[in-house]
Wavefront OBJ file of the C-alpha trace (Angstrom):
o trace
v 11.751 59.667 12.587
v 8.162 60.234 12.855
v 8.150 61.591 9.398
v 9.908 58.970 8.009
v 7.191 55.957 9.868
v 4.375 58.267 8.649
v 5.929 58.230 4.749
v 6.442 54.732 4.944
v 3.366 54.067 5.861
v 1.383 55.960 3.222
v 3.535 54.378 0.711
v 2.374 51.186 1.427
v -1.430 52.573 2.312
v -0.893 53.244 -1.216
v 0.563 50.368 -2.520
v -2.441 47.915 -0.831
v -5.426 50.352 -2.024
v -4.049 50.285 -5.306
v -3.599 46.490 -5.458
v -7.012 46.056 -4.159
v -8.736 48.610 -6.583
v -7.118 46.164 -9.676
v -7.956 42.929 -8.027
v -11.694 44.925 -7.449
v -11.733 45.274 -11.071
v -13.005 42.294 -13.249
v -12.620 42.925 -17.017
v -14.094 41.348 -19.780
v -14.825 41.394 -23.800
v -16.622 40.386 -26.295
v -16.448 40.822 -30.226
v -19.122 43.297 -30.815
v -19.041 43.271 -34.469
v -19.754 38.945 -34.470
v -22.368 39.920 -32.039
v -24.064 42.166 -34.656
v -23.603 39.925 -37.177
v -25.207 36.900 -35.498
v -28.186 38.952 -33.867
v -31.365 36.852 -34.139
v -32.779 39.163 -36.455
v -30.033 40.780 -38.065
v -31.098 38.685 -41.614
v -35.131 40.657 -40.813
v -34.161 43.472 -40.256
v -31.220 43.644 -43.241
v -34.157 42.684 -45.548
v -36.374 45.368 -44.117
v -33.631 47.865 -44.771
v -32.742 46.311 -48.695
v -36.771 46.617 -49.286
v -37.206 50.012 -47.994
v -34.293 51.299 -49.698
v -36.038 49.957 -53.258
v -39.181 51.386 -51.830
v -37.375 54.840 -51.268
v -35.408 54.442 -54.948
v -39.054 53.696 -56.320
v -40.438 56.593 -55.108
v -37.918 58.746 -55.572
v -37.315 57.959 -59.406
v -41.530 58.246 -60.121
v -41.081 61.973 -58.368
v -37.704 62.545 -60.399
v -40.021 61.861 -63.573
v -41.935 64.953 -62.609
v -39.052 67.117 -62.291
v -37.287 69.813 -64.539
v -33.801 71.195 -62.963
v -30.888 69.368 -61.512
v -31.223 71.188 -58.321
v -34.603 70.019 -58.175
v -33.109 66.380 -58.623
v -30.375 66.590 -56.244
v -32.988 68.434 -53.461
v -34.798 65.275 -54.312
v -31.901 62.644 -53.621
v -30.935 64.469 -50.647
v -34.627 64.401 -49.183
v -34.656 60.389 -49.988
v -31.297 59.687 -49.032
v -31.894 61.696 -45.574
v -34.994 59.162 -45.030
v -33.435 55.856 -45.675
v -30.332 57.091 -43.379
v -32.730 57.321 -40.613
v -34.639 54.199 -41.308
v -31.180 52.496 -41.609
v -30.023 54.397 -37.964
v -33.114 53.320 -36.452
v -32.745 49.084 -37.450
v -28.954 49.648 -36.523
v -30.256 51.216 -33.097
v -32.627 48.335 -32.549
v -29.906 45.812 -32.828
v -27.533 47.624 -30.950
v -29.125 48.400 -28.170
v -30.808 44.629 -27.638
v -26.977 43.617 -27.961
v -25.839 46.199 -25.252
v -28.647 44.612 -22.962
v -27.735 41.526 -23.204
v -23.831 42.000 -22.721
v -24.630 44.042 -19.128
v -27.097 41.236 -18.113
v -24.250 38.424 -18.447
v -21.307 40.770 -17.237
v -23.531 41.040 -13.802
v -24.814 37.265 -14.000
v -20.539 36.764 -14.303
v -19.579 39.413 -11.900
v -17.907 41.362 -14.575
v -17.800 44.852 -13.560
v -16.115 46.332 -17.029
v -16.570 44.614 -20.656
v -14.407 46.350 -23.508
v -14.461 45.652 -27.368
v -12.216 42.663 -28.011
v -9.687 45.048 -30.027
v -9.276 46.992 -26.997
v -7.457 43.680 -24.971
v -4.237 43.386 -25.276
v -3.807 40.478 -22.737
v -6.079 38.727 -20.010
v -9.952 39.537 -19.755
v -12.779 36.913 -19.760
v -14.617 36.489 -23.243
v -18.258 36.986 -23.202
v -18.870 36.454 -26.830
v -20.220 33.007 -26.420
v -22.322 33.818 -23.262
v -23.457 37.056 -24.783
v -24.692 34.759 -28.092
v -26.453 32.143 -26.002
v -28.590 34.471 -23.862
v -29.249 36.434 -27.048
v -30.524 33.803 -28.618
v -32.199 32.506 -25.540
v -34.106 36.157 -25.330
v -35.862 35.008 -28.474
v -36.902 31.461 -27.271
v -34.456 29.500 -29.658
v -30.651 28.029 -30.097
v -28.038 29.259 -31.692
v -27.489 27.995 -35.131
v -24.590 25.053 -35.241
v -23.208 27.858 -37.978
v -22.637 30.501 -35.247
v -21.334 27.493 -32.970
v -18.762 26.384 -35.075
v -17.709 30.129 -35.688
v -17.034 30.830 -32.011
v -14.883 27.572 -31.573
v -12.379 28.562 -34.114
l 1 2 3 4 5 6 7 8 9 10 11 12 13 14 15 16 17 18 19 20 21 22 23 24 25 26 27 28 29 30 31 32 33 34 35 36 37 38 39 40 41 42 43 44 45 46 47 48 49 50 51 52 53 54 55 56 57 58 59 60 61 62 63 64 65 66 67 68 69 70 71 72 73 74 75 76 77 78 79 80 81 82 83 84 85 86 87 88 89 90 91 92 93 94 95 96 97 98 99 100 101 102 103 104 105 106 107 108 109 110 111 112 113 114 115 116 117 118 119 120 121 122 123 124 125 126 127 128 129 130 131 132 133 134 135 136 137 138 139 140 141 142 143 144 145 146 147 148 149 150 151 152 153 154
């Protein structure tokens, strides 16, 4: 009998803990890859990538000039493409990171404790997209563009 109270009893120990560790849990999401997009500076720091790439193409072609073998030429293209990969790591970093900031400030200011990629929810979960865009924007001391407005109401 005792057994049987004490079984019971864990059983629905069990039951309420796990209840309360879901209803604990406040999920939310936001659409990283529109968040990328619509960065403040993503159109900057695009540009600075498209110029240093020319700058990297110019410099390699006025050293492939110089050149005699095809293993000299592909050590070459390897060296340059090795540098702009990094230079184009680095912007993406930049960006990223900023993003990731900004998503954990507005997940505590919402008392969101987990926030998953939007392709990850299959159903419920608050969207942060919008939130996430406004205090990005707000970061850098301007509004959103009606553009990126209009994009998040569709």
């Amino acid at each position: 009998m005792k057994r049987k109270i004490f079984g019971i009893m864990l059983v629905f120990i069990m039951v309420l803990s796990s209840s309360a560790l879901a209803a604990a849990a406040t999920i939310g999401y936001v659409d990283f890859e529109f968040l990328f997009y619509s960065h403040p500076e993503y159109e900057a720091k695009n540009r600075e990538l498209q110029e240093s790439a020319e700058r990297l193409y110019n410099e390699a072609q006025a050293e492939a000039e110089k050149l005699e073998t095809q293993e000299e030429i592909d050590a070459l293209a390897a060296r340059y493409e090795e540098q702009f990969e990094e230079i184009e790591h680095n912007v993406r970093l930049a960006l990223i990171t900023f993003i990731l900031q900004i998503i954990e400030q507005v997940a505590q200011q919402q008392g969101i404790d987990v926030v998953l990629p939007e392709s990850s929810v299959i159903y419920g979960g608050i969207n942060l997209t919008a939130p996430v865009i406004e205090a990005m924007y707000n970061a850098y001391g301007i509004s959103v563009p009606s553009a990126i407005r209009d994009l998040l109401q569709e």
